[in-house]
PALUM-562831 format. One record per residue: x, z negated, y negated of N, C-alpha, C in turn; residue in three letters. Coordinates in nm, 3 decimals, always signed. Example, Ala and Ser with C-alpha at 12.3 -4.5 7.8 and 13.67 -1.06 7.14 Angstrom:
nX/nZ/nY/caX/caZ/caY/cX/cZ/cY/doti
+1.319/-0.780/+0.569/+1.230/-0.780/+0.450/+1.320/-0.780/+0.330/ALA
+1.285/-0.708/+0.225/+1.367/-0.714/+0.106/+1.290/-0.787/-0.003/SER
***
This chain:
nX/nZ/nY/caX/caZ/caY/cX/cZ/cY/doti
-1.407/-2.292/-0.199/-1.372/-2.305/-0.340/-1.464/-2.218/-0.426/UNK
-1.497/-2.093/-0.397/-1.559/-2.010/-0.464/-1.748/-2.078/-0.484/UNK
-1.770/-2.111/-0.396/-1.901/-2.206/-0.401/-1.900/-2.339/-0.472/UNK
-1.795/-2.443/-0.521/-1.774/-2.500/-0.586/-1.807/-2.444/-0.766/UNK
-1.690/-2.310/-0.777/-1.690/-2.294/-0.865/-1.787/-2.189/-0.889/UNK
-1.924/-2.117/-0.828/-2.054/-2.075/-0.875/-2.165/-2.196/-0.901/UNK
-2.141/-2.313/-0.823/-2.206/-2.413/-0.882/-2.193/-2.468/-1.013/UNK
-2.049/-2.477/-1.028/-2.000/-2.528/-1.175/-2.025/-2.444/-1.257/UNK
-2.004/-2.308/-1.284/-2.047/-2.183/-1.385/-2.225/-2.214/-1.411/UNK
-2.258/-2.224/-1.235/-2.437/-2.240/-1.238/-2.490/-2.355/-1.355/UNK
-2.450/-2.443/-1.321/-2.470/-2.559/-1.416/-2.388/-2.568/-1.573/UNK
-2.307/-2.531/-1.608/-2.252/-2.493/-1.731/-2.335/-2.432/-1.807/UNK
-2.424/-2.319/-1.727/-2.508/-2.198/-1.771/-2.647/-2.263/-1.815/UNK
-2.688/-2.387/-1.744/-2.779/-2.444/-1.772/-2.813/-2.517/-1.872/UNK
-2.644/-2.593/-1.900/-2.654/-2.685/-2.031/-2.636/-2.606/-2.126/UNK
-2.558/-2.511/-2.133/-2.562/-2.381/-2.208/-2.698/-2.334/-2.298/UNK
-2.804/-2.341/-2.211/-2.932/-2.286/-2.190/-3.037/-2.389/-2.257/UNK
-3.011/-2.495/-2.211/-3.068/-2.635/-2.246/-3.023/-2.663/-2.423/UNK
-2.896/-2.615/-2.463/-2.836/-2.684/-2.564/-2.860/-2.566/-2.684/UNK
-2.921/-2.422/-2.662/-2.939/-2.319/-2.725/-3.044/-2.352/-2.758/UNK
-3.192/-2.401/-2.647/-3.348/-2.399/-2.657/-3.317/-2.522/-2.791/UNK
-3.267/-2.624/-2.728/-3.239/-2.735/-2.869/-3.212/-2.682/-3.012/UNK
-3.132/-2.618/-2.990/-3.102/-2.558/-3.141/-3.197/-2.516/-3.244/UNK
-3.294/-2.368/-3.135/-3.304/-2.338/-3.188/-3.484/-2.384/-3.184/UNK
-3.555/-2.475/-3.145/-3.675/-2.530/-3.129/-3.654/-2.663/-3.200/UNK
-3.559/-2.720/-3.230/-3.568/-2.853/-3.324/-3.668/-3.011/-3.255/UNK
-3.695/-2.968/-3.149/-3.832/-3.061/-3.013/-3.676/-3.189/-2.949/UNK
-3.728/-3.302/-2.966/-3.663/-3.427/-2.955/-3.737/-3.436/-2.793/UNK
-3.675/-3.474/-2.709/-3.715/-3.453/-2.543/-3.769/-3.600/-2.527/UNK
-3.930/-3.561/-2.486/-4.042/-3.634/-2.472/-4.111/-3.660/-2.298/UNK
-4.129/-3.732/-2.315/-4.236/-3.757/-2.142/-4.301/-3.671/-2.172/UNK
-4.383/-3.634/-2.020/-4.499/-3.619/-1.980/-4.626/-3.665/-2.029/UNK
-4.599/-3.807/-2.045/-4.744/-3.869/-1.993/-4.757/-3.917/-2.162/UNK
-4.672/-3.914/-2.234/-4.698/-3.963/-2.423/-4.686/-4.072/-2.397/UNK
-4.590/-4.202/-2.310/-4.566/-4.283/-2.309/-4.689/-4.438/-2.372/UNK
-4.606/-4.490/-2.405/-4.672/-4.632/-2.434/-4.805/-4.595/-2.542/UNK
-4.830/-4.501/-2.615/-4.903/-4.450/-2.685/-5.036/-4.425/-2.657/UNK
-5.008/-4.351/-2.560/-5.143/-4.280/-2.501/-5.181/-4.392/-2.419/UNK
-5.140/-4.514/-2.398/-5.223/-4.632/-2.360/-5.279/-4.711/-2.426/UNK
-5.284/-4.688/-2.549/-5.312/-4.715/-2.679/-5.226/-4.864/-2.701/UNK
-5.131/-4.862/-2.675/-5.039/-5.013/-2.654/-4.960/-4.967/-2.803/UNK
-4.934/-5.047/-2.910/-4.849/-4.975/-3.031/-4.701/-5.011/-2.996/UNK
-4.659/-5.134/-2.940/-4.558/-5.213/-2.932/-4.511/-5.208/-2.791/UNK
-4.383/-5.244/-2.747/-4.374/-5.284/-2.579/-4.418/-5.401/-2.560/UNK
-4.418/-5.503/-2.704/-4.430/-5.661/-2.639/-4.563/-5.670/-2.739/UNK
-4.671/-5.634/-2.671/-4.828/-5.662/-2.753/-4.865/-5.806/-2.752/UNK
-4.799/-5.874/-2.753/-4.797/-6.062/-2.771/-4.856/-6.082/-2.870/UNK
-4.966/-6.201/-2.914/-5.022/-6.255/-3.008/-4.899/-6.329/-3.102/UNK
-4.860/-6.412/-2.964/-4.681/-6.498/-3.003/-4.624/-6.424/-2.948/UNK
-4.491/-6.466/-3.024/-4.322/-6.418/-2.979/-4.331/-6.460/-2.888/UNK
-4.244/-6.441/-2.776/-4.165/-6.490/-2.668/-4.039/-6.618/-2.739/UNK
-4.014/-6.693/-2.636/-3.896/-6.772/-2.707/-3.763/-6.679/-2.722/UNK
-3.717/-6.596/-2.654/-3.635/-6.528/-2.684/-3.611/-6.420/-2.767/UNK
-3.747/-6.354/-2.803/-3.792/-6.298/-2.957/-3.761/-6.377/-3.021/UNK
-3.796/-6.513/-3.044/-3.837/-6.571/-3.164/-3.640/-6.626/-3.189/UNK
-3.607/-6.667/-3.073/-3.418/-6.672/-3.112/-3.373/-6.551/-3.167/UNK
-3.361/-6.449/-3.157/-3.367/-6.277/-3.209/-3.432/-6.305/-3.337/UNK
-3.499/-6.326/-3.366/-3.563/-6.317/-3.476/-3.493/-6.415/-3.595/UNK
-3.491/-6.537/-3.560/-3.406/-6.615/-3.572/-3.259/-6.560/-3.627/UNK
-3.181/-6.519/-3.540/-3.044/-6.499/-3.539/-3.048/-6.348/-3.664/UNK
-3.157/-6.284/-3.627/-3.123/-6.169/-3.741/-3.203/-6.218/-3.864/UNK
-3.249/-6.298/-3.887/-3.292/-6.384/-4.043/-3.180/-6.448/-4.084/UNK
-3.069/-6.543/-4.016/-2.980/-6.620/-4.040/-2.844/-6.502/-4.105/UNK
-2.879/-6.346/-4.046/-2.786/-6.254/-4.031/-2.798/-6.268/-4.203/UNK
-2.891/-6.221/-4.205/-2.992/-6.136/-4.325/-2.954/-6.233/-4.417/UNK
-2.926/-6.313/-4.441/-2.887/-6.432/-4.571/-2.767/-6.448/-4.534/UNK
-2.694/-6.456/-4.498/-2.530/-6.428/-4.497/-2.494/-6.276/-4.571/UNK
-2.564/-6.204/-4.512/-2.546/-6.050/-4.587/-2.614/-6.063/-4.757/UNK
-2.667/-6.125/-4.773/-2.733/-6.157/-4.890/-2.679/-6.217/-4.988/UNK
-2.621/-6.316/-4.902/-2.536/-6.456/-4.983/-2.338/-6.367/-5.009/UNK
-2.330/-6.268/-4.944/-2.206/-6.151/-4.922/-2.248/-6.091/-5.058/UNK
-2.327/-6.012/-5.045/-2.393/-5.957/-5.175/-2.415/-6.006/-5.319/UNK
-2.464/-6.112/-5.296/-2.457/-6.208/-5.446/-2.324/-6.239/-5.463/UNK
-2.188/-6.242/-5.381/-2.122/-6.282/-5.429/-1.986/-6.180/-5.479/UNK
-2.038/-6.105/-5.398/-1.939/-5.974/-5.449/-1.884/-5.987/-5.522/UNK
-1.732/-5.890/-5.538/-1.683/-5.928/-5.706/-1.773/-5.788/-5.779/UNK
-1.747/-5.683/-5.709/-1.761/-5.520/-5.785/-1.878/-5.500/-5.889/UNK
***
């Protein structure tokens, strides 16, 4: 039991530790390697064209976007 509970204190102490450096460094937790960036890639999907399932997404949040619009124009307030 006592080894249970120096593990649990151990690790408490860590997020403890982890959640102080946050505070007080303001640093958003980043890779190693600078991700998709440093491959000079800007996007995940570097496509000339959409995919068909982008382009339904795309789709579905344009159709969104004029319902919210057509909400808006009609407001009473």
């Amino acid at each position: 039991m006592s080894t249970f509970i120096f593990a649990f204190g151990f690790f408490l102490t860590m997020v403890l530790a982890m959640a102080v450096g946050y505070l007080v460094q303001r640093k958003t937790i980043s890779g190693s390697c600078g991700g998709l960036g440093a491959l000079g890639i800007d996007k995940a999907c570097d496509c000339p064209e959409p995919c068909d399932r982008k382009k339904s997404r795309m789709e579905k949040e344009q159709a969104r976007q004029k319902k919210l619009d057509e909400w808006k124009q009609n407001q009473i307030l």
